[in-house]
PLY file of the C-alpha trace (Angstrom):
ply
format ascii 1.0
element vertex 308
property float x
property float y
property float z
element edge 306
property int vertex1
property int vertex2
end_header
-120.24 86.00 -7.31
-117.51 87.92 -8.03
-116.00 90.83 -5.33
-116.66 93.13 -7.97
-119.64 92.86 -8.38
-120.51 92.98 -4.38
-119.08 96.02 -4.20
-121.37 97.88 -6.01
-124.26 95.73 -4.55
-123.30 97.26 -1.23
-122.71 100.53 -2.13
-125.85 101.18 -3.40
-127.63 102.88 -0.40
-131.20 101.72 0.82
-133.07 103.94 -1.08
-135.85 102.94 -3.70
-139.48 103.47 -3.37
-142.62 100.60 -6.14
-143.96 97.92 -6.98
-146.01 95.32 -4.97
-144.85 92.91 -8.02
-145.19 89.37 -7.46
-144.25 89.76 -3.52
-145.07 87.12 -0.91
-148.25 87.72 1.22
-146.67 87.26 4.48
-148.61 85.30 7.58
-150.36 87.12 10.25
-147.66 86.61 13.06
-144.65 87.60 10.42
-141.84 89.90 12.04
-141.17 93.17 11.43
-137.17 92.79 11.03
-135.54 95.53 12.90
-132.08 97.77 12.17
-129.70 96.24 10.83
-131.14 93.21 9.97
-131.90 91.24 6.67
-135.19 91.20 4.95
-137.00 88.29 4.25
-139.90 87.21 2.23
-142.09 86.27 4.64
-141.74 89.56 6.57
-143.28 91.57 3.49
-146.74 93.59 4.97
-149.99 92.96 3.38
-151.45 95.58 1.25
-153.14 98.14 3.85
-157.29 98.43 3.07
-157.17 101.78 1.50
-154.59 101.06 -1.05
-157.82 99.68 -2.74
-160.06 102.83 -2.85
-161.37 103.96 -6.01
-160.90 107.58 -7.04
-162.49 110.16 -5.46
-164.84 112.75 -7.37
-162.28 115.70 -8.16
-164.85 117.31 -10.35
-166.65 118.68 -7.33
-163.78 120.92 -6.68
-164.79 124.16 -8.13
-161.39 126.40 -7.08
-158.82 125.20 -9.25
-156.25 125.03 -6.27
-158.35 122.99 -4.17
-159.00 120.08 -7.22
-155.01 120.16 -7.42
-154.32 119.92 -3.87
-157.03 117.20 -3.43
-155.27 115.34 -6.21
-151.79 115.25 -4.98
-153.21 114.79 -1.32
-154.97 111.50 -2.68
-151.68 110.65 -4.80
-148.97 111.25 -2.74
-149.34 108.80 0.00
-150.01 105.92 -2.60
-146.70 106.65 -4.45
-144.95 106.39 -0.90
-146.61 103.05 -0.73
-145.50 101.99 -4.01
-142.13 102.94 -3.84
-141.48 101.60 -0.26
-142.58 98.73 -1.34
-140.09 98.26 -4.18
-137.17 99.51 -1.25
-138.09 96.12 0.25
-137.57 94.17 -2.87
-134.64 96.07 -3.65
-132.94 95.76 0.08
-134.06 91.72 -0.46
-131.93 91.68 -3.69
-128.83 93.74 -2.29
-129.09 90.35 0.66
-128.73 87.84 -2.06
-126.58 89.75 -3.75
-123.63 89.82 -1.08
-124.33 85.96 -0.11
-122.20 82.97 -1.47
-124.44 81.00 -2.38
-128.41 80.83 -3.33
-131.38 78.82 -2.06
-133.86 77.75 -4.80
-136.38 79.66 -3.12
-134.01 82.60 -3.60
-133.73 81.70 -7.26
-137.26 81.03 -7.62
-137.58 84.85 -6.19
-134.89 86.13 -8.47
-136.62 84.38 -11.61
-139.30 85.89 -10.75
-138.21 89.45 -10.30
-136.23 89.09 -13.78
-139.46 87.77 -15.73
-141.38 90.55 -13.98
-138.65 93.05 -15.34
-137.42 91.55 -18.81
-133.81 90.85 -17.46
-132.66 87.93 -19.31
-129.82 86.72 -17.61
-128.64 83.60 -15.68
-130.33 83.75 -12.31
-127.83 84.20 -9.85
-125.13 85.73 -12.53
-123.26 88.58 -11.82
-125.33 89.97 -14.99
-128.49 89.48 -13.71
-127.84 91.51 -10.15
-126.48 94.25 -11.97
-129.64 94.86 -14.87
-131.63 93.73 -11.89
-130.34 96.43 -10.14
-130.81 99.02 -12.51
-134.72 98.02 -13.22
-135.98 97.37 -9.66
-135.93 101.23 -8.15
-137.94 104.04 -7.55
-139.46 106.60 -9.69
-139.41 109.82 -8.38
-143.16 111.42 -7.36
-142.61 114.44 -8.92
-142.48 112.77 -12.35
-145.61 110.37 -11.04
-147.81 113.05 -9.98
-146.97 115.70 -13.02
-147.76 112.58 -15.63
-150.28 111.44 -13.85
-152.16 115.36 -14.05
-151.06 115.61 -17.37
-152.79 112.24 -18.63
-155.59 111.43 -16.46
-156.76 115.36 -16.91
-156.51 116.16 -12.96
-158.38 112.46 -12.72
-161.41 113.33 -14.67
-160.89 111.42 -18.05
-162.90 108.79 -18.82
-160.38 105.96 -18.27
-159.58 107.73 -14.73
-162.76 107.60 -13.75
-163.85 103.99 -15.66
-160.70 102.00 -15.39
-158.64 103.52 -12.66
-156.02 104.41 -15.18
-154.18 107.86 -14.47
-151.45 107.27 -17.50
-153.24 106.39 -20.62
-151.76 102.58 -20.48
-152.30 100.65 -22.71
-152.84 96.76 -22.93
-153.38 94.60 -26.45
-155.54 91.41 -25.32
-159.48 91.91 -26.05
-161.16 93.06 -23.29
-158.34 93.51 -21.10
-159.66 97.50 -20.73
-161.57 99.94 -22.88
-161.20 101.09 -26.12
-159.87 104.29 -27.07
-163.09 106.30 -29.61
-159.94 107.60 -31.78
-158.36 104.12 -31.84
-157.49 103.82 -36.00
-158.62 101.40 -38.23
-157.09 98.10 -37.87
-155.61 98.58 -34.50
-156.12 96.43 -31.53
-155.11 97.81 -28.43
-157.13 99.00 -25.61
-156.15 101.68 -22.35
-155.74 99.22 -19.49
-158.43 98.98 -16.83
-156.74 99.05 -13.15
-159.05 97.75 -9.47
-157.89 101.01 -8.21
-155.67 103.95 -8.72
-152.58 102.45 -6.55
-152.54 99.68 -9.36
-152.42 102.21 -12.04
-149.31 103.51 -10.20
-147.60 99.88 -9.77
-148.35 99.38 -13.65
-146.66 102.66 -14.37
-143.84 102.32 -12.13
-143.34 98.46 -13.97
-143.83 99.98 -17.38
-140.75 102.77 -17.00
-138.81 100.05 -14.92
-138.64 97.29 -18.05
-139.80 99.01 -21.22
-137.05 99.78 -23.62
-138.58 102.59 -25.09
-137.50 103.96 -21.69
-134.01 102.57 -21.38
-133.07 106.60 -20.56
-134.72 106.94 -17.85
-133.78 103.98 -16.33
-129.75 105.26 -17.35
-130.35 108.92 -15.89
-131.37 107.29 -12.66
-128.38 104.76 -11.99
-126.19 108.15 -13.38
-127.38 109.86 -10.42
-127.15 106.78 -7.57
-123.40 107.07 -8.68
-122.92 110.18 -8.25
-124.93 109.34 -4.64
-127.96 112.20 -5.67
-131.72 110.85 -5.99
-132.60 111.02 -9.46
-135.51 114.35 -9.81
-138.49 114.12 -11.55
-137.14 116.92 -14.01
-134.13 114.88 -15.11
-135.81 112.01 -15.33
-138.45 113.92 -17.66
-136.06 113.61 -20.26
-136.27 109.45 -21.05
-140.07 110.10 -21.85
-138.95 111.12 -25.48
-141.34 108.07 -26.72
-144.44 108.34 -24.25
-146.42 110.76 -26.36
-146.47 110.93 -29.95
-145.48 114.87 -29.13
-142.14 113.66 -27.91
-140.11 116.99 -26.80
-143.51 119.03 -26.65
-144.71 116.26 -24.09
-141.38 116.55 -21.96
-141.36 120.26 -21.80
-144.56 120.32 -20.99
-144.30 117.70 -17.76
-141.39 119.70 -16.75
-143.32 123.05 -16.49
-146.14 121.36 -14.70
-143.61 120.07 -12.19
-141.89 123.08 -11.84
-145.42 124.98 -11.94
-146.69 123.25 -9.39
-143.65 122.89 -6.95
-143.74 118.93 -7.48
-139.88 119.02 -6.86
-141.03 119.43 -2.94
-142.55 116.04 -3.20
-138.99 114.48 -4.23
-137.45 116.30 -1.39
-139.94 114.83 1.14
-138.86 111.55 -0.11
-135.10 112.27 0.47
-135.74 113.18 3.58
-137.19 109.77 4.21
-134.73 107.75 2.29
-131.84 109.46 4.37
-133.19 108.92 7.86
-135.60 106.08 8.46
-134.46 102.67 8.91
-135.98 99.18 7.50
-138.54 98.86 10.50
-139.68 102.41 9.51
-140.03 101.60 6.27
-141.98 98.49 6.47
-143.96 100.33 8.58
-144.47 102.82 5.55
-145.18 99.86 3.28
-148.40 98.79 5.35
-149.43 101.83 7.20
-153.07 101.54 7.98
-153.39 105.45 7.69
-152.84 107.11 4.67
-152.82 110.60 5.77
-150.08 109.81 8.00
-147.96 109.62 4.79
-148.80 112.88 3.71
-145.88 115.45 3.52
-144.35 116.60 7.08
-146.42 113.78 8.58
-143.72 110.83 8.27
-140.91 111.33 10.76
-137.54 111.80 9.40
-136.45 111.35 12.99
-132.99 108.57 13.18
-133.97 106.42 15.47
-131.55 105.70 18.42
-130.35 102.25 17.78
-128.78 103.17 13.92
-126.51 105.85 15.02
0 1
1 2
2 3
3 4
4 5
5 6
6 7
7 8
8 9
9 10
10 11
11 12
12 13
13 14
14 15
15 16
17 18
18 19
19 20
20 21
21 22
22 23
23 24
24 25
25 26
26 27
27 28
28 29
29 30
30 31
31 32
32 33
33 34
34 35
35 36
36 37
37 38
38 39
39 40
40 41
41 42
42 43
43 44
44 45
45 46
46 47
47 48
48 49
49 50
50 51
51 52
52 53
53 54
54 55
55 56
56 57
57 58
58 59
59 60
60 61
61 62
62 63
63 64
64 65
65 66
66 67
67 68
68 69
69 70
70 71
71 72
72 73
73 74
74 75
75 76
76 77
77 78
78 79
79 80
80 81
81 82
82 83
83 84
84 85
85 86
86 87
87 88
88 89
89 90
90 91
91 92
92 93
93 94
94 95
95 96
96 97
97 98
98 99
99 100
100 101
101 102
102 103
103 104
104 105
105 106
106 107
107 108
108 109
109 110
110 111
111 112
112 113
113 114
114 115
115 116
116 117
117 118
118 119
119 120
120 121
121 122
122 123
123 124
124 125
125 126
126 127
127 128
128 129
129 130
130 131
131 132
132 133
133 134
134 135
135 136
136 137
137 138
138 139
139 140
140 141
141 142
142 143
143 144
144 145
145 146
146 147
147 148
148 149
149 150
150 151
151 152
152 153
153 154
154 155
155 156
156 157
157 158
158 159
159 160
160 161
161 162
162 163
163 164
164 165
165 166
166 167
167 168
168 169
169 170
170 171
171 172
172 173
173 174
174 175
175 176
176 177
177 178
178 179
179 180
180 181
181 182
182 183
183 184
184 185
185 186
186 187
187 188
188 189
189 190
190 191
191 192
192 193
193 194
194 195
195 196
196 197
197 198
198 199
199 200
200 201
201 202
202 203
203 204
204 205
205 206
206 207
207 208
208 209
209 210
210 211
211 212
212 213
213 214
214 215
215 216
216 217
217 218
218 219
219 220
220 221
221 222
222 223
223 224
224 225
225 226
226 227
227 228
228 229
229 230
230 231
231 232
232 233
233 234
234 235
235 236
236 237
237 238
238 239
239 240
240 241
241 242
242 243
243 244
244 245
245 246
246 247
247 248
248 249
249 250
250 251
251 252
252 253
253 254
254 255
255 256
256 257
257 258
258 259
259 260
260 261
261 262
262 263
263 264
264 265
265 266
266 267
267 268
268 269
269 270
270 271
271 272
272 273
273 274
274 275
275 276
276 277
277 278
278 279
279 280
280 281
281 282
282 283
283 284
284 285
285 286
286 287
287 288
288 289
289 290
290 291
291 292
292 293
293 294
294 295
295 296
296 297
297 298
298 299
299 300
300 301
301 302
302 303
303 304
304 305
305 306
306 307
């Protein structure tokens, strides 16, 4: 591997929030690596309970302000599960990345990360760690949360509450979900059916990450990590050109509901986190058996003593 191409391995910081993927389950007495240290597969937490929890009934909320902070409140800490999840996989990749030489279960890893992602490049190749690179990060919540209002109507739609699916996804195999009312003559595809809402968000997540109808976004978000900022939902708002048939309509109007509803805070809670927490914290956020305790203000942006 080339020094080049190290270099900008390591100077992309540990930041990156998604995607449970095609992670290793780890055993029961698997460590918890501490500062400093490199991650390993097998010390990848399990999946806490309530990242399986269906959607709650938001139609019972009669004060408008209540459904929305109900939905966010329910959101939020689900998205900060995602993405710390896919700041594992992505710290995991920066470890190959600087080492000389690969094991095949570290290929067999990065195969399966590039399959997972559409990167279609020699495993190990200086080529593949860079598109890798680009694909496996973090989306920021502002965008999640604002698209997720926007196309699951506040979680009452009938493939919200039916299929788990807050994004209008879509899937083309016969039965694989349910099938759109309007869908036009001679079409075949169907809006995806997710166990539970935290999938929907992994499938979303995937979907911006690999798709190249959405090539911009992924470009406007290594454009920022070079100029060291975390990427904003708002900018980001603008690679969505081919997610709705309503293409500049559709971003303008998921950029007022972010800016509407002060989604922007959300991002800044997860900057906070990115700067100051180390890999045991965020492992910890990656399995944390309490969900509240990822709400906003409730995850400690404290630096632990032993990092400096």
């Amino acid at each position: 591997m080339s020094p080049g191409i190290r270099a900008i391995i390591l100077v992309f910081p540990l930041v990156a929030f998604a995607l449970w993927g095609a992670l290793h389950v780890p055993e029961p007495d698997s460590r918890i690596p501490g500062a400093g240290e490199d991650i390993t597969l097998d010390a990848l937490p399990s999946l806490p309970r309530w990242a399986g929890a269906d959607l709650p009934d938001f139609d019972r909320y009669q004060d408008v302000n209540e459904k929305k902070d109900a939905f966010f409140s329910f959101l939020y800490p689900r998205i900060v599960l995602a993405n710390s999840r896919i700041l594992i996989e992505r710290q995991y990749l920066e470890t190959l990345g600087r080492k000389e030489s690969l094991s095949e279960s570290e290929i067999s890893w990065l195969e399966n990360q590039a399959e997972r992602l559409r990167v279609d490049e020699e495993p190990g190749s200086d080529e593949m760690f860079r598109r890798l690179m680009s694909r496996l990060d973090v989306i920021p919540p502002s965008l999640i949360l604002a698209q997720a209002a926007n196309e699951s109507a506040w979680g009452t739609s009938r493939f919200a509450l039916k299929g788990n699916n807050l994004f209008g996804q879509w899937c083309f195999s016969q039965g694989c979900g349910m099938v759109p009312q309007s869908r036009g003559e001679g079409k075949t595809h169907e809006v995806a059916s997710f166990s539970s809402p935290y999938r929907s968000i992994t499938g979303y997540i995937q979907n911006l990450n690999r798709h190249p109808s959405y090539q911009l976004v992924r470009d406007l978000r290594l454009k920022a990590r070079d100029d060291g900022r975390f990427a904003d939902g708002s900018t980001l708002a603008a690679g969505l050109i081919s997610y709705s048939e309503r293409g500049e309509e559709y971003i303008s109007e998921i950029r007022s509901m972010i800016n509407f509803n002060n989604l922007s805070d959300y991002d800044d809670e997860f900057r906070k986190v990115v700067r100051d927490n180390g890999t045991r914290e965020l492992v910890q956020l990656a399995s944390g058996s309490d969900e509240t305790a990822l709400l906003p203000g409730q995850i400690s942006t404290e630096t632990p003593a032993n990092e400096g």
